[in-house]
C-alpha positions as CSV (number, residue, x, y, z in Angstrom):
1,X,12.1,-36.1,-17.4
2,X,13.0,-36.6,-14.1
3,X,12.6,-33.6,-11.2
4,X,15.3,-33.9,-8.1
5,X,14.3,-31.6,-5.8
6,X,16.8,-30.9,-3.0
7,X,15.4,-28.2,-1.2
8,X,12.8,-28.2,1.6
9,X,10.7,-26.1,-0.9
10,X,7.6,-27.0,-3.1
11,X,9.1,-27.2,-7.1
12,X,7.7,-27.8,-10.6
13,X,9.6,-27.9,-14.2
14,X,7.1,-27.3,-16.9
15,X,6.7,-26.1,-20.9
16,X,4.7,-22.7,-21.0
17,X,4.6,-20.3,-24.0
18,X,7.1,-17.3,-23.7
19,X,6.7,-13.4,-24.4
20,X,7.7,-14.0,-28.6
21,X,5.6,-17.4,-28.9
22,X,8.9,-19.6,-27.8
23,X,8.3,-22.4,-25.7
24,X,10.2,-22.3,-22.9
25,X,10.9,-25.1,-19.8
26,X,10.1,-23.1,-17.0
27,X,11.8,-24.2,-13.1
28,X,10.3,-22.7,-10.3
29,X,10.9,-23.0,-6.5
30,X,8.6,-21.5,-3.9
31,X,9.7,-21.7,-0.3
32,X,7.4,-19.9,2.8
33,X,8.6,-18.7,5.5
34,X,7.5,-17.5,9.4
35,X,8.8,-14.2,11.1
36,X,8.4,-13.6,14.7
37,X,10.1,-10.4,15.6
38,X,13.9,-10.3,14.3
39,X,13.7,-14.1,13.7
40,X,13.2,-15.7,10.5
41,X,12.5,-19.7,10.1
42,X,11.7,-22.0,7.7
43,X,7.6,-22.8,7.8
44,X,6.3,-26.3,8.7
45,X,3.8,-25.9,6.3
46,X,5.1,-25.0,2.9
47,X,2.7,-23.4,0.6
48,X,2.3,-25.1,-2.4
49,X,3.0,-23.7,-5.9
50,X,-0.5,-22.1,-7.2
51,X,-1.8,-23.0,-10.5
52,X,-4.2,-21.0,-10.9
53,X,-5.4,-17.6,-9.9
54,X,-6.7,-17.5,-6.1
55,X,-9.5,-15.0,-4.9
56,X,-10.0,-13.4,-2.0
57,X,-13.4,-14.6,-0.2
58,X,-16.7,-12.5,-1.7
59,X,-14.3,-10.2,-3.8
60,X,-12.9,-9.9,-7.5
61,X,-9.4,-9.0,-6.2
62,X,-6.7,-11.9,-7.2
63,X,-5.5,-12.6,-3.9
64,X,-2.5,-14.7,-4.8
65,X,-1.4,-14.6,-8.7
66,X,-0.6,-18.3,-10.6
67,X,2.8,-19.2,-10.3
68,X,2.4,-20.4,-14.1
69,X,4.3,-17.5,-15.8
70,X,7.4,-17.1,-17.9
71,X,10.0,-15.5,-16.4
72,X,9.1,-12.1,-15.1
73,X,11.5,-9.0,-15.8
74,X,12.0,-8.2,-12.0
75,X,10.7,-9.0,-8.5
76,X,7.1,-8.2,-7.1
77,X,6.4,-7.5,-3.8
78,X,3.1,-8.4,-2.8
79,X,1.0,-8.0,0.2
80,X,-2.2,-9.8,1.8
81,X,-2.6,-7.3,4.7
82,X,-4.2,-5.6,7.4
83,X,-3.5,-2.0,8.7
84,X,-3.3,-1.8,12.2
85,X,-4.0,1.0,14.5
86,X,-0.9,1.8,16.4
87,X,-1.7,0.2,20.1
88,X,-4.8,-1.2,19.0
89,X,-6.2,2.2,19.7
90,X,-9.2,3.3,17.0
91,X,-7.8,6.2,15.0
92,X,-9.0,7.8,12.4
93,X,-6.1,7.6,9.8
94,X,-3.3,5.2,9.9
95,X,0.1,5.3,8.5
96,X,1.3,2.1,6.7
97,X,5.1,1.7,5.6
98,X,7.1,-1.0,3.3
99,X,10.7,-1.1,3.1
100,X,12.0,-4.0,1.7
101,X,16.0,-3.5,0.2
102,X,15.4,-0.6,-2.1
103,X,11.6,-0.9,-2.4
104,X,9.5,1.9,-1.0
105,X,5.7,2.1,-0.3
106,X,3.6,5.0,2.0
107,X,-0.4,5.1,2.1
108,X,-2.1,6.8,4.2
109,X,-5.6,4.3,5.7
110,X,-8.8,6.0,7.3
111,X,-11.5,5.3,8.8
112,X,-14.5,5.5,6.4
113,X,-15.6,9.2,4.9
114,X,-18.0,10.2,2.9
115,X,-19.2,13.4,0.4
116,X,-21.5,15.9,1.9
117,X,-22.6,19.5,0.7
118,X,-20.7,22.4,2.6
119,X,-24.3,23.5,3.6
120,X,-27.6,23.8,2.8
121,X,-27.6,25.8,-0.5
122,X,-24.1,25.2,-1.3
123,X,-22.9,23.3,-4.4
124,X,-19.4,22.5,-2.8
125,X,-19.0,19.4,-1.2
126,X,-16.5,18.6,2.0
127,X,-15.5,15.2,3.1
128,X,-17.1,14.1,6.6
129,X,-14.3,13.6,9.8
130,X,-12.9,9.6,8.9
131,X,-14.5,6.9,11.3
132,X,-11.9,5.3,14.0
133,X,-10.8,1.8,13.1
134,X,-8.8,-0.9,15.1
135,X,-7.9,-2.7,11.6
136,X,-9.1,-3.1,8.1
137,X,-8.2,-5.1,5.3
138,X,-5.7,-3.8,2.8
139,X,-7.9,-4.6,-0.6
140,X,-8.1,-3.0,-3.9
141,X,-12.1,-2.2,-3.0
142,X,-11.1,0.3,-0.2
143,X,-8.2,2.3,-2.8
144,X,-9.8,4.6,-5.1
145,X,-11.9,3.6,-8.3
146,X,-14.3,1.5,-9.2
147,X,-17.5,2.6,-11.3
148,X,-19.8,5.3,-11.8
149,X,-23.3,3.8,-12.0
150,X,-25.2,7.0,-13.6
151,X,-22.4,7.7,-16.4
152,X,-20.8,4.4,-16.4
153,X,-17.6,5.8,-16.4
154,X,-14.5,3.8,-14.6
155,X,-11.2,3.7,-13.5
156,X,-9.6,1.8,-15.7
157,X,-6.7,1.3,-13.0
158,X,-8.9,0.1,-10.7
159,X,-12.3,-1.2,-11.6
160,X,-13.2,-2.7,-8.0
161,X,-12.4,0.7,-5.6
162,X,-14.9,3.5,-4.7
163,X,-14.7,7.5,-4.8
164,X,-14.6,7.2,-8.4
165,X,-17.4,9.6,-9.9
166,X,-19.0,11.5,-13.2
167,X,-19.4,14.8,-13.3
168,X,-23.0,16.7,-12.7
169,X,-24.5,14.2,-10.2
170,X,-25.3,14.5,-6.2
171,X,-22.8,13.3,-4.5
172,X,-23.8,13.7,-1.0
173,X,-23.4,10.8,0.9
174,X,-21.2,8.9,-1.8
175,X,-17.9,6.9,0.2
176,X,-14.6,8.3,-0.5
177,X,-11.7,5.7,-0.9
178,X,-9.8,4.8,2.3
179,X,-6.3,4.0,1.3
180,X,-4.2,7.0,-0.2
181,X,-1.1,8.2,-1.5
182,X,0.1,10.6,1.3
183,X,1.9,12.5,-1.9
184,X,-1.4,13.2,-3.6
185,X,-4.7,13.4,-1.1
186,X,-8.1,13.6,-2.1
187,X,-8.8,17.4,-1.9
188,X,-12.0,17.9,-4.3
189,X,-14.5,15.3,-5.8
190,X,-12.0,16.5,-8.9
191,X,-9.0,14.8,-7.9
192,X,-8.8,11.4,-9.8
193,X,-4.9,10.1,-8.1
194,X,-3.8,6.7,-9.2
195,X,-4.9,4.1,-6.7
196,X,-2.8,2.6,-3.8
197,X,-2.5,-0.9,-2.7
198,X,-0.4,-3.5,-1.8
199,X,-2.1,-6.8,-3.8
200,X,-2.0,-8.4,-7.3
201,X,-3.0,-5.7,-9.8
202,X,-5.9,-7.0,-12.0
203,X,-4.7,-8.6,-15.7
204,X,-7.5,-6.6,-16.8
205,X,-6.4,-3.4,-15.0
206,X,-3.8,-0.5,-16.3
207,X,-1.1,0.1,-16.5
208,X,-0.9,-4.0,-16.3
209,X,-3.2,-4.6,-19.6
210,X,-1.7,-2.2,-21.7
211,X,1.4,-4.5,-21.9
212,X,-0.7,-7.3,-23.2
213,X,-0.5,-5.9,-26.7
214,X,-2.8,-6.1,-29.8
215,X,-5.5,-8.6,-30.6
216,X,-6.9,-7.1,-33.6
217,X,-8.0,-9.3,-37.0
218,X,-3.7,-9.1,-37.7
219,X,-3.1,-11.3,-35.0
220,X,-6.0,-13.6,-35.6
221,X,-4.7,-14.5,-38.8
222,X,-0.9,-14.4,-37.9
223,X,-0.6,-14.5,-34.3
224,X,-3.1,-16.2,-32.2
225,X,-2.9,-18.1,-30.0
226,X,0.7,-16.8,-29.7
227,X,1.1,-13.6,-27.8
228,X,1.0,-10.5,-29.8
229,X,3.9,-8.9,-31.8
230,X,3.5,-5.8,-29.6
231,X,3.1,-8.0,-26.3
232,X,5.4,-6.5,-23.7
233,X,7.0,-9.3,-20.7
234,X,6.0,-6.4,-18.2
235,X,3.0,-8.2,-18.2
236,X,4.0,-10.6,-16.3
237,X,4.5,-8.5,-13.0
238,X,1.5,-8.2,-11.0
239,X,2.7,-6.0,-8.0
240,X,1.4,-2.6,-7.3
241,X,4.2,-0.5,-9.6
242,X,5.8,1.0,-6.6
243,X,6.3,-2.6,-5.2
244,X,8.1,-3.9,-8.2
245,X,11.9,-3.6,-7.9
246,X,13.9,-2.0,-10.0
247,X,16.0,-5.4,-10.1
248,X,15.9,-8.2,-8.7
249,X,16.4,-8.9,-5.0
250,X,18.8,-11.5,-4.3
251,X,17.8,-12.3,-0.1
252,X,19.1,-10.4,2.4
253,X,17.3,-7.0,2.4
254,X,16.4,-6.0,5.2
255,X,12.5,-6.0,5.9
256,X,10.8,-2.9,7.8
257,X,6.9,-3.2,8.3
258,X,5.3,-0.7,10.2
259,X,1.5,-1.0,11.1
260,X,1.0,-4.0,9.0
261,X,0.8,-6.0,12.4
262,X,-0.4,-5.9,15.4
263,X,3.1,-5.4,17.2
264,X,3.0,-1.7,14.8
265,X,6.7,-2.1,13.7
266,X,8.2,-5.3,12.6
267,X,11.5,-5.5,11.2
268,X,13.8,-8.8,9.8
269,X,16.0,-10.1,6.8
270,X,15.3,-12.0,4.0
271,X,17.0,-15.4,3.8
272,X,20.2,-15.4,2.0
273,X,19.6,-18.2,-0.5
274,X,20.4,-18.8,-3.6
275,X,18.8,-21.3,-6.0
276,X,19.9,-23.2,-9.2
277,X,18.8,-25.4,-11.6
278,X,20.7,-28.2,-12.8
279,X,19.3,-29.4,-16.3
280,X,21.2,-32.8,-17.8
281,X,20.7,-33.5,-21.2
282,X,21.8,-35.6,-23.9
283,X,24.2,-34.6,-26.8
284,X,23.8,-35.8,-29.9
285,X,26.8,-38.3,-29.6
286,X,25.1,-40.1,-26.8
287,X,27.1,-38.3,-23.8
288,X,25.5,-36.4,-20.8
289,X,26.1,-32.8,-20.5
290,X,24.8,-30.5,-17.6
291,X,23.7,-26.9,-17.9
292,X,23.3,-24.7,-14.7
293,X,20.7,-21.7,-14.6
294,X,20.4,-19.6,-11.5
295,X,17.1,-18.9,-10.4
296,X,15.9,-15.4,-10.1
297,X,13.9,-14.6,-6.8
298,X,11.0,-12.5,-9.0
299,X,8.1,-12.8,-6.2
300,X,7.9,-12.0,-2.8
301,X,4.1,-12.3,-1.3
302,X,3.5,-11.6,2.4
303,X,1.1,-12.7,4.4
304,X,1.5,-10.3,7.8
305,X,-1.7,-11.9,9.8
306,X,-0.3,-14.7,9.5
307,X,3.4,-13.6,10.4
308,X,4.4,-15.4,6.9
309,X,5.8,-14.7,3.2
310,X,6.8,-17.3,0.8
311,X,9.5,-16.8,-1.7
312,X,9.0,-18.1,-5.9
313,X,12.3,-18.3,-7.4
314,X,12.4,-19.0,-11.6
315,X,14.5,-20.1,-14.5
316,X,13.9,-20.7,-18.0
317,X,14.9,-22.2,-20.9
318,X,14.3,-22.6,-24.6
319,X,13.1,-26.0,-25.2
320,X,14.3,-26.2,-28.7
321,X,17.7,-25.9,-26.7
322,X,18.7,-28.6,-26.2
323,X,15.4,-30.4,-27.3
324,X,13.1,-31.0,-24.9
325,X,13.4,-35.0,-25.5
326,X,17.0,-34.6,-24.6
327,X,16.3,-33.3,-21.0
328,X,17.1,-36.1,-18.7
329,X,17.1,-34.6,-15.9
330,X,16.4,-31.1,-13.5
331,X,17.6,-31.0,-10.1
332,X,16.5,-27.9,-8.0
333,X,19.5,-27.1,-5.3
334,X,19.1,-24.3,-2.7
335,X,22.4,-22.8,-1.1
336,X,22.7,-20.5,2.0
337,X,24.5,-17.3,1.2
């Protein structure tokens, strides 16, 4: 089979396993971008499609997610970002905001804070004043979770963060997490809120793993290594649940960033572009047919240090139809507008 690629952007066309067990031919297209101000241009260096899971350095956090998937049910939006202090000034909290088209994300970032007894004899505990911070590093370890080492209890939505905690333990001194939901602060060592971030969510990690279905002895005899009956495509998405769109964005949202660099406020558009997939095929009476599948823009991943994001467009097909024998030919076209 032979790939034309047209565009200036990395491509692939390859057979992966869809939600029901189908194989499927899956087209993808990832183009990366630079943004400097109000200006948006296409990137020297194009980042190439990932096959594999990549980690951030000394962490367990996926920093960018494989682009080997099926087709995902809507777009992510995800981040590998800093929080800046407005003016490079240290502060002790920091707002962070995401609008991108109809997507919305707050959090609240401080400066670190710890548990400490409200005196003496007390058994109430108050959180220390937040340490001032120029930046720090937007990861899953500084949301709330993680694992409680004397019950070993966990967040199950977040195995990696910190201020989660059993009861009936000392928990003077003990961190509490530094990126919040500005809707639902940490009050008490009771409050349990769902963790905030702006990175891939862990497969292993809720609400993500509960899509994955059932493995049980059923599906060993009937199922495996095909995906569960039960196995939901929701799966798929990676992003932070606030970050993943309620339908797909199509390029030109506008993009509003504020103290995710160090300018504090950073606003552009997403390319208008629209992307297809030309698939030629045999018939069986020996003549060429052509079948065109526009390409759904389903992940959006910035990079704000380095003033870039890069854009994965997808298709898919049943291979069965037409066969994949048949498939002369997939030619990748990008159009402005």
């Amino acid at each position: 089979m032979e790939i034309r690629n047209t565009t200036l952007f990395d491509a692939a066309a390859l057979p992966l396993n869809g939600p029901k067990g189908e194989l499927l031919l899956i087209i993808i297209a990832k183009g990366t971008f630079g943004f400097n101000g109000q200006t948006v241009h296409i990137a020297e260096d194009q980042a190439p499609i990932a096959y594999g899971d990549q980690y951030h350095e000394d962490s367990a956090c996926v920093r960018y997610e494989s682009d080997m998937a099926p087709p995902k049910s809507t777009t992510d939006i995800v981040f590998n970002a800093t929080a800046y202090a407005p003016g490079g000034k240290p502060a002790e909290v920091v707002p962070v905001e995401v609008d991108i088209g109809p997507a919305r994300m707050r959090m609240l970032v401080f400066g670190e804070r710890f548990w400490n007894h409200d005196g003496i004899l007390s058994r109430n505990y108050r959180m220390t004043s937040a340490k001032p911070f120029e930046r720090k590093a937007l990861v899953y370890e500084e949301a709330f979770g993680g694992m409680d080492e004397v019950t070993g209890a966990f967040c199950a939505e977040n195995l990696v963060g910190k201020g989660f905690y059993g009861p009936r333990q000392n928990l003077a001194g003990k961190p509490l997490p530094c990126i919040e939901d500005p809707r639902h602060l940490i009050r008490t060592i009771h409050d349990h809120p769902r963790p905030k971030g702006l990175g891939f969510i862990h497969r292993a990690w809720q609400p993500r793993a509960g899509y994955a279905g059932t493995y049980d002895q059923q599906w060993q005899k009937t199922r495996c290594p095909l995906p569960p009956t039960d196995f939901d495509a929701r799966f798929y998405n990676g992003a932070h649940p606030d970050l993943q769109c309620k339908d797909f964005l199509e390029g030109n949202e506008a993009v509003k960033l504020t103290n995710l660099t160090v300018e504090g406020q950073t606003q552009f558009q997403l390319p208008g572009l629209t992307l297809l997939s030309h698939l030629a095929y045999d018939t069986n009476n020996g003549q060429e047919n052509e079948t065109t599948l526009l390409m759904n823009l389903d992940t959006l991943f910035f990079e704000t240090d380095e003033h870039r994001f890069s854009m994965v467009w997808r298709s898919a097909v049943e291979i069965s139809d037409p066969p994949a024998g048949q498939i002369k030919r997939v030619s990748i076209e990008a159009r402005q507008g």
